[in-house]
N, CA and C atoms as an extended XYZ file, in Angstrom:
387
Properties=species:S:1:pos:R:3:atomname:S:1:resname:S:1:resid:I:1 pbc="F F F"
N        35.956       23.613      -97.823 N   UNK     1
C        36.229       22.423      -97.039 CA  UNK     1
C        35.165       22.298      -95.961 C   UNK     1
N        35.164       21.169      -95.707 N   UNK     2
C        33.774       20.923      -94.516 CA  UNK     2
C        34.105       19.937      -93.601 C   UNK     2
N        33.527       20.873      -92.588 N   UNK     3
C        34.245       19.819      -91.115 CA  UNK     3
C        33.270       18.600      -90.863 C   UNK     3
N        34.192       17.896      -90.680 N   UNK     4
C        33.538       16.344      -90.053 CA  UNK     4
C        33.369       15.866      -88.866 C   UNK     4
N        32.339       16.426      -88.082 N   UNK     5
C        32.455       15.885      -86.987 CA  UNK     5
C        32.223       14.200      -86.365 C   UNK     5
N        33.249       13.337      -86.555 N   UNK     6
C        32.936       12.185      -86.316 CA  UNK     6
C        32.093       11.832      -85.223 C   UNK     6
N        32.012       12.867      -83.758 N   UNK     7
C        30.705       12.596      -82.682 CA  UNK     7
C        29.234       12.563      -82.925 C   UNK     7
N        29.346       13.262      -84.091 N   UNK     8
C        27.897       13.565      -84.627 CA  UNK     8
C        27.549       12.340      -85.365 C   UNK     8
N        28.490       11.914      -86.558 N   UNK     9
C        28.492       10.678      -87.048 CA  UNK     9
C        28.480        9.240      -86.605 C   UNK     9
N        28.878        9.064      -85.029 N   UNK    10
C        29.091        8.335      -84.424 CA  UNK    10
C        27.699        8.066      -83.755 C   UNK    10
N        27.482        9.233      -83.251 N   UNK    11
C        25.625        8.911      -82.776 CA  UNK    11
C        25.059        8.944      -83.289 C   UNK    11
N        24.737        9.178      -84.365 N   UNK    12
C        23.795        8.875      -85.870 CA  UNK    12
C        23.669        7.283      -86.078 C   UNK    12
N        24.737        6.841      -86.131 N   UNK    13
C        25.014        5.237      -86.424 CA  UNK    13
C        24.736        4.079      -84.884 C   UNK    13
N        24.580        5.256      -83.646 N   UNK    14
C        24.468        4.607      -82.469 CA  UNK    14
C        23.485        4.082      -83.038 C   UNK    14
N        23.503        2.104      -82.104 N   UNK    15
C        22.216        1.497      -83.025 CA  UNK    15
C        21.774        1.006      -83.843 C   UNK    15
N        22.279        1.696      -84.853 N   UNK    16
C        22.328        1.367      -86.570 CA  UNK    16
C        22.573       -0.142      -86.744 C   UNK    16
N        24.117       -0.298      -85.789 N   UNK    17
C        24.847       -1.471      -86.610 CA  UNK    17
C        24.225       -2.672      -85.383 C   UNK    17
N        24.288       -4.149      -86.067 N   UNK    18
C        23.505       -5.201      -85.510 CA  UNK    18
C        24.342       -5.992      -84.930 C   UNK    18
N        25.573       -5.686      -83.552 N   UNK    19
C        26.280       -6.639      -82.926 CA  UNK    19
C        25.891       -8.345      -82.347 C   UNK    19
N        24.948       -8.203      -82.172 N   UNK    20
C        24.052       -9.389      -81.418 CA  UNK    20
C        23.480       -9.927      -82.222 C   UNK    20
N        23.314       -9.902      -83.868 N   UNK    21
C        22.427      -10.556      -84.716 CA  UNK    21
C        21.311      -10.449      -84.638 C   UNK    21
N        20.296       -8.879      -83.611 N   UNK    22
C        18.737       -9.265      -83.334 CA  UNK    22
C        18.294       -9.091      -84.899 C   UNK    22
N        18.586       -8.495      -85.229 N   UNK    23
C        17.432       -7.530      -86.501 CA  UNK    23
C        17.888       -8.040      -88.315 C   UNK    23
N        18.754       -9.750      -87.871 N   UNK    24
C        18.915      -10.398      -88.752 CA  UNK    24
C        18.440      -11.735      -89.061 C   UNK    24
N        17.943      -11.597      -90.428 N   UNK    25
C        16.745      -12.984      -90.974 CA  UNK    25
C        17.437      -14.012      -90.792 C   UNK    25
N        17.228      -14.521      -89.704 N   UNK    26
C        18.015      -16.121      -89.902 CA  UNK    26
C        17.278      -17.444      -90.626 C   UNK    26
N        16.133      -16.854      -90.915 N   UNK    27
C        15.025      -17.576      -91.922 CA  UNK    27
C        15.456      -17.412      -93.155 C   UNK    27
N        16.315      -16.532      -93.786 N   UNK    28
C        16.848      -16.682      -95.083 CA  UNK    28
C        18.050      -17.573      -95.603 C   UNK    28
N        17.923      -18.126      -96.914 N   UNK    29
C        18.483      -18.849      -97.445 CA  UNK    29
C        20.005      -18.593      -97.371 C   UNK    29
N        20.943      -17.983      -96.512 N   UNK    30
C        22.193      -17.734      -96.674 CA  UNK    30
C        22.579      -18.653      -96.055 C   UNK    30
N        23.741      -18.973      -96.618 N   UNK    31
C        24.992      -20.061      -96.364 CA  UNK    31
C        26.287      -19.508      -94.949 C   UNK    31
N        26.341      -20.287      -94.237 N   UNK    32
C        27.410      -19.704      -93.329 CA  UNK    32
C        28.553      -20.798      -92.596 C   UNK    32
N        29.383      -19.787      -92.379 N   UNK    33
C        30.574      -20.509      -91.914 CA  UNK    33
C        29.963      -21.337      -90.450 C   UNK    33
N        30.147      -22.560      -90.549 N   UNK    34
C        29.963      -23.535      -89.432 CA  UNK    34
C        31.440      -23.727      -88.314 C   UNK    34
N        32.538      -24.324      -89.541 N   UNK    35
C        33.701      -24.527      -88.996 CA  UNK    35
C        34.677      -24.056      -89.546 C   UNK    35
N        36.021      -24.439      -89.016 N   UNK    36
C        37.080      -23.843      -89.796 CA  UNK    36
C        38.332      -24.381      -88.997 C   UNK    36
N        39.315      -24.110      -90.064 N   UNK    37
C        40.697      -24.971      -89.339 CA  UNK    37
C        41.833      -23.629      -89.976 C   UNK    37
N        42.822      -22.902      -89.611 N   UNK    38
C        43.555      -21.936      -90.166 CA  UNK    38
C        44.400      -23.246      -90.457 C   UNK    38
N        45.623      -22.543      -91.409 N   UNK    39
C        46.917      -23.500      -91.859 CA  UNK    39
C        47.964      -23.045      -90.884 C   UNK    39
N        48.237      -23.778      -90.324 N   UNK    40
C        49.662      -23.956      -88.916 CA  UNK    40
C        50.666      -25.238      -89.549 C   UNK    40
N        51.415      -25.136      -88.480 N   UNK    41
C        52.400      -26.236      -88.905 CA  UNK    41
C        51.760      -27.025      -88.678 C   UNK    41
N        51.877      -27.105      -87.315 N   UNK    42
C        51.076      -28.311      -86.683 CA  UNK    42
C        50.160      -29.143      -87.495 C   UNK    42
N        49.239      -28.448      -88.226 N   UNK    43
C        48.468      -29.536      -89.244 CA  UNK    43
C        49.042      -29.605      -90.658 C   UNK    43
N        50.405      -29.090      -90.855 N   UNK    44
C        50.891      -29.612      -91.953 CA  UNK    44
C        50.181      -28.519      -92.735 C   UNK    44
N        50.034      -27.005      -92.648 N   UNK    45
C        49.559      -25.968      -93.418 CA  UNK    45
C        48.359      -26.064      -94.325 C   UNK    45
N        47.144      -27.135      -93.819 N   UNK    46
C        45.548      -27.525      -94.499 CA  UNK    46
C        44.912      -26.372      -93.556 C   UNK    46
N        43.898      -26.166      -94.260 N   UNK    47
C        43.200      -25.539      -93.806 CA  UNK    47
C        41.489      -26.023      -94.757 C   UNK    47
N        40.568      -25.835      -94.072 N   UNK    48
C        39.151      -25.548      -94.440 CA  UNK    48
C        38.194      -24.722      -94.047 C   UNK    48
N        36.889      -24.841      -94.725 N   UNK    49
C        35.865      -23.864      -94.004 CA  UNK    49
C        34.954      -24.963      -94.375 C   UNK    49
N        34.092      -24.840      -93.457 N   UNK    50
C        32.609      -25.770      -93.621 CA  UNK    50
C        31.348      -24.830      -93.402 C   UNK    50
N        30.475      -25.021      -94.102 N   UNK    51
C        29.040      -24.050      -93.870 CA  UNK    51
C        28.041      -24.388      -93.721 C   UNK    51
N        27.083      -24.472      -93.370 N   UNK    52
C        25.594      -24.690      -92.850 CA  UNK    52
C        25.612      -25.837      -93.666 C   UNK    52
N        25.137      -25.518      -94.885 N   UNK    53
C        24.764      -26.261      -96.311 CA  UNK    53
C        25.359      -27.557      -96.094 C   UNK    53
N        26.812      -28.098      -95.798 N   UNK    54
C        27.704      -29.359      -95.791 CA  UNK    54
C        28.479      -28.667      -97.332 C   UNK    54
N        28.641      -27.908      -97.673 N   UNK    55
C        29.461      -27.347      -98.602 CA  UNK    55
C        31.000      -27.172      -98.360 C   UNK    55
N        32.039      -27.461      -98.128 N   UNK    56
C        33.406      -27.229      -97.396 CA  UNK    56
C        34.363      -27.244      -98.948 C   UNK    56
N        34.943      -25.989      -98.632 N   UNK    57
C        36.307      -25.232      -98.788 CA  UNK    57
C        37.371      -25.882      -98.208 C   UNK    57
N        38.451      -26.559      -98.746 N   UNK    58
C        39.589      -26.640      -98.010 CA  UNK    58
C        41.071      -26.989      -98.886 C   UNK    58
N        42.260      -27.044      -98.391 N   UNK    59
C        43.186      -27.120      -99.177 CA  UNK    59
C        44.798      -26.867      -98.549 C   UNK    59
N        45.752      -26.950      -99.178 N   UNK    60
C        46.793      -27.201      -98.636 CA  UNK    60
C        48.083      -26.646      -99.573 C   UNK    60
N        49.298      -27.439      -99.334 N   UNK    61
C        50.434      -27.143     -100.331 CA  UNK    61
C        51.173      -28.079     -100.169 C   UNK    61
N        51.766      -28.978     -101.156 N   UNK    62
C        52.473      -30.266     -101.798 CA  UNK    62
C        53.657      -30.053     -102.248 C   UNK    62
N        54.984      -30.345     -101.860 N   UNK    63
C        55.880      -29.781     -101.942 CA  UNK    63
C        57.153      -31.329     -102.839 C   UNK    63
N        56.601      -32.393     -103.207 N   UNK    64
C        56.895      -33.463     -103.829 CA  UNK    64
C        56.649      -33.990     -104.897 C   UNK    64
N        57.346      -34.582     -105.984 N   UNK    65
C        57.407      -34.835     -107.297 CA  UNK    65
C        55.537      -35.770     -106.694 C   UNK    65
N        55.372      -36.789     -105.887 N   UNK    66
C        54.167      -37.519     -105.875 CA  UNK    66
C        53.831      -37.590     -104.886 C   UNK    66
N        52.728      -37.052     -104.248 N   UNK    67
C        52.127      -36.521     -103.029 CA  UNK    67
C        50.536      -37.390     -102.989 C   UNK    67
N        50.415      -38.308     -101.746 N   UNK    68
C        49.449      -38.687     -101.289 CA  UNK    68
C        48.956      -37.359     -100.376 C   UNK    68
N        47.517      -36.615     -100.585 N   UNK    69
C        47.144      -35.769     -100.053 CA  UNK    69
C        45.996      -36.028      -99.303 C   UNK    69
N        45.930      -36.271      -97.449 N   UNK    70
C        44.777      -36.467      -96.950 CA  UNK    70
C        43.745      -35.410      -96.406 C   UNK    70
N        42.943      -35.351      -96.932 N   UNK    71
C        41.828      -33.510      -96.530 CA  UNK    71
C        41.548      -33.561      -95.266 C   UNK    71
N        41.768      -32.570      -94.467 N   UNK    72
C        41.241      -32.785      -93.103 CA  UNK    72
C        39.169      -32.823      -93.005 C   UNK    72
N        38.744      -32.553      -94.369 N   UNK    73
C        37.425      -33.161      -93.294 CA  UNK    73
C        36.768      -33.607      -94.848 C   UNK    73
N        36.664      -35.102      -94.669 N   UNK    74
C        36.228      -36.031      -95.830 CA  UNK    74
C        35.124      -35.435      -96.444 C   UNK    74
N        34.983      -35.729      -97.760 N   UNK    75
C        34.423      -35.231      -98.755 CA  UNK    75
C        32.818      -36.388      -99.109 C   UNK    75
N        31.593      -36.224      -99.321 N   UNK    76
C        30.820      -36.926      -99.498 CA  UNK    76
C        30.726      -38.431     -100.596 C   UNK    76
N        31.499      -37.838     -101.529 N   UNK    77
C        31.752      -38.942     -102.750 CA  UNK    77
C        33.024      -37.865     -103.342 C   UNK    77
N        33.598      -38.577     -104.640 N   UNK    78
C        35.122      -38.505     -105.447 CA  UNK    78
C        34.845      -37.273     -106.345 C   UNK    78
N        33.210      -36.853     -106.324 N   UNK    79
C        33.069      -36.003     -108.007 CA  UNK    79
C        33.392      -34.640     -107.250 C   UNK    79
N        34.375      -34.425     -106.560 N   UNK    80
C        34.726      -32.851     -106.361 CA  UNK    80
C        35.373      -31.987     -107.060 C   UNK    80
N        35.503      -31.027     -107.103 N   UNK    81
C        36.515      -30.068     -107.684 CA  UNK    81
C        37.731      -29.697     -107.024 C   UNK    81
N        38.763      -30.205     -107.726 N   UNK    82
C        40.317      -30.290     -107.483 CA  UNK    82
C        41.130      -29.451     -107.974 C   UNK    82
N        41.604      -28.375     -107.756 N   UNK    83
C        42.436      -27.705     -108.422 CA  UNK    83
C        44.125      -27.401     -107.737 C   UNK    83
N        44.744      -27.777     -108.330 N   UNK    84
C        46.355      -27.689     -108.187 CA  UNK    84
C        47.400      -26.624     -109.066 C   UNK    84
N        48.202      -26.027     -108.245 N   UNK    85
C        48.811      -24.624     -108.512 CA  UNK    85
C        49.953      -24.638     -108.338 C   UNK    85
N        50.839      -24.183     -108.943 N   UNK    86
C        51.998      -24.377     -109.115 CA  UNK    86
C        52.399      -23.106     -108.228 C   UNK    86
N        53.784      -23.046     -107.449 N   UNK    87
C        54.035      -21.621     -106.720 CA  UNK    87
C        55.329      -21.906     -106.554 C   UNK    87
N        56.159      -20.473     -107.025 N   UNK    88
C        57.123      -19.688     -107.310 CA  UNK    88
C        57.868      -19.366     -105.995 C   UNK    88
N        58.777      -19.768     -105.204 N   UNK    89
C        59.870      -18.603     -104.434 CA  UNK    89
C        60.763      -17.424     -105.073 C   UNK    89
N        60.860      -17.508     -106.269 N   UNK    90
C        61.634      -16.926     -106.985 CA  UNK    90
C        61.309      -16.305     -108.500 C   UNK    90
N        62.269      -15.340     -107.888 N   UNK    91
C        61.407      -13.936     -109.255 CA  UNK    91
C        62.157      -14.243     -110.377 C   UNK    91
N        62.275      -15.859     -111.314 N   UNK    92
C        62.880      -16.119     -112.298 CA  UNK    92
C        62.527      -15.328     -113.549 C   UNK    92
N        63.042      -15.336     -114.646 N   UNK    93
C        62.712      -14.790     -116.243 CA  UNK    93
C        62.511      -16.445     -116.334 C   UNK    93
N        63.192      -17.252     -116.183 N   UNK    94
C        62.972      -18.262     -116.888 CA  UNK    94
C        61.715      -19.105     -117.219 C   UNK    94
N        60.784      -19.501     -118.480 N   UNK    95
C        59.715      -19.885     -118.370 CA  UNK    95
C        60.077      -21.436     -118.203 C   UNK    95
N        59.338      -22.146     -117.648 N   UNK    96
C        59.304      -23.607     -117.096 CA  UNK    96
C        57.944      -24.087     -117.157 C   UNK    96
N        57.462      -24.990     -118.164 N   UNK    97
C        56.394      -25.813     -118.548 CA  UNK    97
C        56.200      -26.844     -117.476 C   UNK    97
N        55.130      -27.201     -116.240 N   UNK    98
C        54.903      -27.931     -115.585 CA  UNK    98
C        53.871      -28.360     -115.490 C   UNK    98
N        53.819      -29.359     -115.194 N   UNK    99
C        52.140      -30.341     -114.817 CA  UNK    99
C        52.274      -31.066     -113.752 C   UNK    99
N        50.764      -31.438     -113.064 N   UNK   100
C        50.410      -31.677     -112.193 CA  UNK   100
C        49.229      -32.020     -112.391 C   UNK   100
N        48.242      -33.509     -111.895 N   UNK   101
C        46.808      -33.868     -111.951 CA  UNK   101
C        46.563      -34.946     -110.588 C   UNK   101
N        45.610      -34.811     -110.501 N   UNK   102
C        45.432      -36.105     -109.785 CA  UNK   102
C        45.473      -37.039     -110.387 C   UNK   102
N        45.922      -38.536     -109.602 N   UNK   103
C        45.672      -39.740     -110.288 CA  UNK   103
C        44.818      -40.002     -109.937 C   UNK   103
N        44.280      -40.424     -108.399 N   UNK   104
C        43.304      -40.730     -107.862 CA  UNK   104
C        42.471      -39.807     -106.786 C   UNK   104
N        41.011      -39.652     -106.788 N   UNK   105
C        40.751      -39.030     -105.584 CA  UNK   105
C        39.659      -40.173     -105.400 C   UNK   105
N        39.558      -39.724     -104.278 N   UNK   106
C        38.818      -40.771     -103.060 CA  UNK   106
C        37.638      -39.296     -102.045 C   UNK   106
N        37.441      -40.091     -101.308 N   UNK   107
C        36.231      -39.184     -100.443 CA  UNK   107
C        37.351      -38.561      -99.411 C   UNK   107
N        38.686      -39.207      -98.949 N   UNK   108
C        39.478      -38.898      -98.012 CA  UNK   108
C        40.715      -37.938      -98.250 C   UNK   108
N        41.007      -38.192      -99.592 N   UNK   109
C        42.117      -37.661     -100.634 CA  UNK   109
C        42.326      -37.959     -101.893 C   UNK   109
N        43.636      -37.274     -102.225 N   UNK   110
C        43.991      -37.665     -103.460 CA  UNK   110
C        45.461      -37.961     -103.926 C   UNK   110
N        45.503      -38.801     -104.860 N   UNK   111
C        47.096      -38.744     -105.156 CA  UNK   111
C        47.395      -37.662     -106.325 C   UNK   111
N        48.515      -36.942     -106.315 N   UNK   112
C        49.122      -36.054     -107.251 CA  UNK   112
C        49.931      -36.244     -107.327 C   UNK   112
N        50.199      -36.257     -109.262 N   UNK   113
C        51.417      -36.886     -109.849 CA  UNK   113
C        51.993      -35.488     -110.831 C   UNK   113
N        53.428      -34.924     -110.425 N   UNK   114
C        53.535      -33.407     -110.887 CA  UNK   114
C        54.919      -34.166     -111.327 C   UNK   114
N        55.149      -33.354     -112.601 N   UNK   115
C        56.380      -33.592     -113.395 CA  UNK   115
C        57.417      -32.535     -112.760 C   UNK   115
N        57.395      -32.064     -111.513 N   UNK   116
C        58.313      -31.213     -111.193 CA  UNK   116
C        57.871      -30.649     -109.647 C   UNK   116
N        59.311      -30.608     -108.848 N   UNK   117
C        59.284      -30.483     -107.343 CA  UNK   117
C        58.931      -28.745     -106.771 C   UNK   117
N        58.635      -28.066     -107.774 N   UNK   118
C        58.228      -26.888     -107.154 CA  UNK   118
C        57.310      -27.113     -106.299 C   UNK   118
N        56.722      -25.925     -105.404 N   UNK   119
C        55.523      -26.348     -104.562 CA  UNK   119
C        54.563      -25.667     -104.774 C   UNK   119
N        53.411      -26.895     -104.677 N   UNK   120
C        52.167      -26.146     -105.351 CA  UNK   120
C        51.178      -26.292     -103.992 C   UNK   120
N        50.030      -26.033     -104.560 N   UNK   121
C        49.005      -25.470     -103.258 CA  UNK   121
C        48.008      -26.595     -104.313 C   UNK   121
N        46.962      -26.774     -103.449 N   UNK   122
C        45.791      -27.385     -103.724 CA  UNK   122
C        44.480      -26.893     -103.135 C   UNK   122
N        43.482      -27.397     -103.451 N   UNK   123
C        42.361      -26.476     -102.741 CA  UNK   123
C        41.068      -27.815     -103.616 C   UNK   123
N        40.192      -27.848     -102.435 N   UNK   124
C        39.327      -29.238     -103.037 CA  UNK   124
C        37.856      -28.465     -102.511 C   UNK   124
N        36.830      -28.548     -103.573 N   UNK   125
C        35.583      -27.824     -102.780 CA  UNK   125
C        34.144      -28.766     -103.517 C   UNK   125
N        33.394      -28.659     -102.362 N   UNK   126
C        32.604      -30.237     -102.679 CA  UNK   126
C        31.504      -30.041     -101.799 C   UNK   126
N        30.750      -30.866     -101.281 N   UNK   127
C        29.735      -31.279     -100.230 CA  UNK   127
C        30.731      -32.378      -99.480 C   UNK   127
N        30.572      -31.914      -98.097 N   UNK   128
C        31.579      -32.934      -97.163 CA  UNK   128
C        30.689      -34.012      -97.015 C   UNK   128
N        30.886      -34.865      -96.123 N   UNK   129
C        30.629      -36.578      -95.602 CA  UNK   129
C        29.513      -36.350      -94.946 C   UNK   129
C-alpha cells in the first residue's frame, strides 16, 4: 500500500490549474455559453442556453392534449430541430402507444398536437434571431 500525501499533490498542481482564464486560447474556434435561463416556475419550467456562435439550446414541458408553445428566445427562421418526449409519473407495465408532432412552428414557437395528456418535455435547437 502507498501513502498519499495529498500536500505534496496539492503543491505540485499549485498553478497548474487556470482560474482567471490567462493561459487560455481565446483565439480558438470554441463555442461558449453566452446566456442562460434555468427552468423555475416562474417562467413556466423553459429553460435555454445561448453561445457565442447564435446557436441556442432550449426547451420546456407540455402538459395538454394541444399546446401553443412560446420559446423564450426566438429562433432565426422555422427550419429548426424539434423534438417532443413523452414522460411517465408512473412505474406502469402497461404499454400505451402515443403521438405527438408539431403542427406549426414559427421563429417564436410551435403548436403541438399529442393524441394523449401525459406530459411531455420539448427541447428546440437552431441558430437564434
Amino acid at each position: 500500500m502507498v501513502d498519499i500525501d495529498i500536500g505534496v499533490i496539492s503543491e505540485a498542481l499549485n498553478n497548474k490549474t487556470d482560474r482567471n482564464m490567462r493561459n487560455v486560447d481565446t483565439t480558438a474556434k470554441a463555442d461558449s455559453v453566452i446566456d442562460y435561463q434555468e427552468p423555475t416556475e416562474e417562467n413556466g419550467y423553459t429553460w435555454y442556453r445561448k453561445y457565442k456562435s447564435g446557436w441556442v439550446e432550449q426547451g420546456g414541458d407540455i402538459q395538454l392534449n394541444t399546446t401553443s408553445v412560446i420559446f423564450p428566445v426566438e429562433m432565426a427562421d422555422s427550419n429548426y430541430i424539434c423534438s417532443i418526449v413523452f414522460r411517465s409519473t408512473t412505474n406502469s407495465t402497461n404499454v400505451t402507444y402515443n403521438s405527438a408532432y408539431t403542427q406549426t412552428q414559427t421563429t417564436t414557437g410551435f403548436t403541438c398536437i399529442s393524441s394523449s395528456s401525459i406530459h411531455k418535455s420539448w427541447q428546440v435547437c437552431g441558430m437564434a434571431a
